[in-house]
N, C-alpha and C positions, 0 to 999 in steps of 0.2 A: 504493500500500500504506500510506504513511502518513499519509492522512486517512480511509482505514478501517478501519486500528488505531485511531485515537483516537477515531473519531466510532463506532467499535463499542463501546470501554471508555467512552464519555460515555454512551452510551444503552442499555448493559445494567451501567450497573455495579455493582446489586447481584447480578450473578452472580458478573465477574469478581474484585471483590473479595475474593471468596471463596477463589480459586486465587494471591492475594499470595505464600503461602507457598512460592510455586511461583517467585519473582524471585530468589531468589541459586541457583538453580540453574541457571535459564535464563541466567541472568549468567555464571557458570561455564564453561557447557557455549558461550556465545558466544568466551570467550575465549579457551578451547581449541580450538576449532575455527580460531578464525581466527591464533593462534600455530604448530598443525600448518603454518599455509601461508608461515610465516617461514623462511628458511635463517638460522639463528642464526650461523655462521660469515660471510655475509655483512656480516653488522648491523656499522654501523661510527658511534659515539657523536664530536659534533662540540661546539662552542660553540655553535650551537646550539640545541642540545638544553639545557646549561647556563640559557640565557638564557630561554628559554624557561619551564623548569620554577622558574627563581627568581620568575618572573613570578607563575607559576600558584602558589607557595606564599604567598610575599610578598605576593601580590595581594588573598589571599583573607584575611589579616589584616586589612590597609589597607582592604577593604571593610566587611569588619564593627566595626573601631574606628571607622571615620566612621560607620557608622551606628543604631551599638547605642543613642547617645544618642538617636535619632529614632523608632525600633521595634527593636529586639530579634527579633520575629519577620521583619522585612524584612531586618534586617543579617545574619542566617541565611538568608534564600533566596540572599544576593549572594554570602554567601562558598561555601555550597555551587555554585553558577555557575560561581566560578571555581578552586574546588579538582578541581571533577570532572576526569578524568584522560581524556584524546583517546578518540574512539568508537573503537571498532573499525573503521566503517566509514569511516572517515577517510580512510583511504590509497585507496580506490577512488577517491575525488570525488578527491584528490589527482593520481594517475594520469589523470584525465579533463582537469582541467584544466591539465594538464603539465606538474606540480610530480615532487617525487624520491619514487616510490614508498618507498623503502627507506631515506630519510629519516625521513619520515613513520612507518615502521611501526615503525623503532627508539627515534624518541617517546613511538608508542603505548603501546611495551612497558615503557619507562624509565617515564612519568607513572604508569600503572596501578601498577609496584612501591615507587614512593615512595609513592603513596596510601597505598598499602596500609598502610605503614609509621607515614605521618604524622599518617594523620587518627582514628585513637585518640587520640592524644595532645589535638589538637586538638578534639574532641568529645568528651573530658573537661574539660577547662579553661573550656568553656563550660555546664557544670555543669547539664547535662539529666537528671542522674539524682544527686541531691544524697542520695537513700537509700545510696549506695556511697561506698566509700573513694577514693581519687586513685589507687592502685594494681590496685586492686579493678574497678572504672570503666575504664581502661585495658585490663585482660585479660580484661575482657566483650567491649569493641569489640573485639579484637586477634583472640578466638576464632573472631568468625563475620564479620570484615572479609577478616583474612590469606587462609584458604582459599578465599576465593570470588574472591581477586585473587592470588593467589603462588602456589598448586596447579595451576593451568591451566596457567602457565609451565613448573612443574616436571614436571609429567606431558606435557607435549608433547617436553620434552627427552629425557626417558626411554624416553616411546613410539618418539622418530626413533634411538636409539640399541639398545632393546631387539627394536621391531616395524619395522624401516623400510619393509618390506611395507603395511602398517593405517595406519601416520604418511603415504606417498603415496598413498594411497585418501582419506584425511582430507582431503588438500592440495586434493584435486580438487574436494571436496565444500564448497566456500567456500558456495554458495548457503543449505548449512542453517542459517549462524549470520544469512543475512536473515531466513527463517521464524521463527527463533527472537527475532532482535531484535525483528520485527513483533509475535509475542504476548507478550511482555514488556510493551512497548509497551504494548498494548491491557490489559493486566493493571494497570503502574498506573495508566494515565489512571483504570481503572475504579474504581480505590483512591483516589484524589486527588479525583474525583468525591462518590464516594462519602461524606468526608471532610465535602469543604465541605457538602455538602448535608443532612447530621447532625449538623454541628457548633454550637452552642449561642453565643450571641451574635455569630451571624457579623458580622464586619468587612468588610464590602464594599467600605471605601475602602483598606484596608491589603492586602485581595486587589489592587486595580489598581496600589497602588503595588510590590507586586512583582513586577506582570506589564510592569511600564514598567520598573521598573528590571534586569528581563530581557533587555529587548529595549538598553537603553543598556547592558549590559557586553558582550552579545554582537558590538554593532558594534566598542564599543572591542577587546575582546580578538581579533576575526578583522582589523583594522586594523594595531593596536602588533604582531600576530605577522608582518602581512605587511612592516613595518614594521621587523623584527628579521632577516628571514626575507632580504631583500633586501640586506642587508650580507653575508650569505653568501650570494650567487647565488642563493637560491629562496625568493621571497617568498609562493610558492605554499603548500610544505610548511610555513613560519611561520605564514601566516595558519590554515591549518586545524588543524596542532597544537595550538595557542592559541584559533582558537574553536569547532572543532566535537566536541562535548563527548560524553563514555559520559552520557547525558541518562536511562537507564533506571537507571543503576547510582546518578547522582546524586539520582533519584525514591527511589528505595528509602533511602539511605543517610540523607535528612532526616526520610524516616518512619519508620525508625527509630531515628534517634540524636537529630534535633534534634526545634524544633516540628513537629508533623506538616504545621502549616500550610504550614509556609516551604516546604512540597514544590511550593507553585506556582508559585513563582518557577523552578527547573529543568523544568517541566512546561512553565510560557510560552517556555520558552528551547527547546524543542523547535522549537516554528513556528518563530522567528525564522531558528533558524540553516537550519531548511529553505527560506525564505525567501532568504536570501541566498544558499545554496547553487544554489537554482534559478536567479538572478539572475547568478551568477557563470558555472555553465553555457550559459545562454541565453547572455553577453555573449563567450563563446569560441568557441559556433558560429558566432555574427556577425561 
């Protein structure tokens, strides 16, 4: 499925382009479906989880300070890499390779609401929209960041409390947030496509230098998580909390807060981490 999401949005993608508008909903509706399948009473928040997520804020500073002097639009593909907040489907590869499901999924939930929180702040300060105030700038991101990352949370809480009936029908139905991940998917490739292939003194060598510099955070950050992960018994749930990344949520959010460029650099981080991910599975059947 996911090299005919992307090889679908590379080779029509002045259709799906067109359906972009269509990304923070599918976003949405991913995270809510896969929160209905949390027992939020189980979720139990460790160090961790702590180490982890200072990583991922702290980290995505320290990227873009070392490399804003070198590109500006490169030091924006790297911090967005490492600011993006655990996939949803994290905890499945997790589960597979017999790390703590429930580990894992209380990450998911924790990274996704700090995002949510953070990176307003964050993508104001790097001044992509210098027409607005510092306050102003802020409660643009905050409008259409929050609800498409902190309403899925809260409407899954409500639903298992109001409808517990439709919240365990929800639980069952994990397979629609793949469908839905796959045409997101396939939506920005088509928009990132799209992009390069219209965009007006393309840089060809600053595109490879964020598709390299892609693939060099994702080793490090799925490495230092398994790395962090194994001082607390599971160096499983470390490594994938830290490097298997919401890569659709991360396409969308540089297209529209930073350079639209820098979207390639989480776009290249797509392969990689499927890359290792496949590497990882292959090396636990064997």
């Amino acid at each position: 499925m996911l090299p005919l999401a992307m090889l679908s949005g590379a080779f029509f993608y002045e259709f799906f382009q067109q359906l972009s508008f269509l990304t923070p909903g599918l976003i949405f509706s991913m995270l809510f479906i896969t929160y209905c399948k949390l027992s939020f009473r189980d979720l139990k928040f460790s160090g961790l989880h702590i180490w982890l997520l200072m990583v991922q804020l702290i980290g995505c500073l320290v990227v873009y300070g070392g490399l804003v002097w070198f590109d500006p639009v490169v030091a924006e593909g790297g911090l967005i890499c490492v600011l993006a907040p655990t996939a949803t489907a994290a905890a499945v590869v997790t589960g597979m390779l017999g790390g703590s499901v429930a580990c894992l999924a209380a990450y998911t939930l924790m990274s996704s609401l700090v995002v949510a929180v953070v990176s307003p702040l964050i993508f104001t300060l790097l001044g992509e929209h210098p027409d607005m105030s510092f306050w102003t700038s802020i409660l643009y991101i905050c409008r259409q960041v929050m609800p498409v990352l902190v309403l899925p949370f809260a409407l899954a809480l409500l639903l298992e409390r109001v409808f517990p009936a439709v919240h365990r029908r929800l639980k069952k139905l994990q397979i629609l947030s793949f469908y839905l991940w796959a045409l997101g998917l396939t939506i920005v490739t088509g928009k990132t496509v799209y992009f390069i292939v219209h965009q007006e003194n393309a840089n060809v060598v600053e595109e490879w230098w964020m598709a390299a510099l892609a693939l060099v955070i994702c080793i490090f950050q799925f490495g230092l998580g398994r790395r962090i992960g194994r001082r607390y018994g599971d160096a499983v749930s470390g490594g994938q909390g830290l490097g298997q990344k919401n890569t659709i949520l991360a396409i969308w959010m540089a297209q529209v807060y930073l350079n639209p460029l820098s979207s390639i650099a989480p776009a290249s981080y797509v392969l990689w981490q499927n890359i290792i991910n496949s590497y990882q599975l292959w090396k636990t059947r064997n």
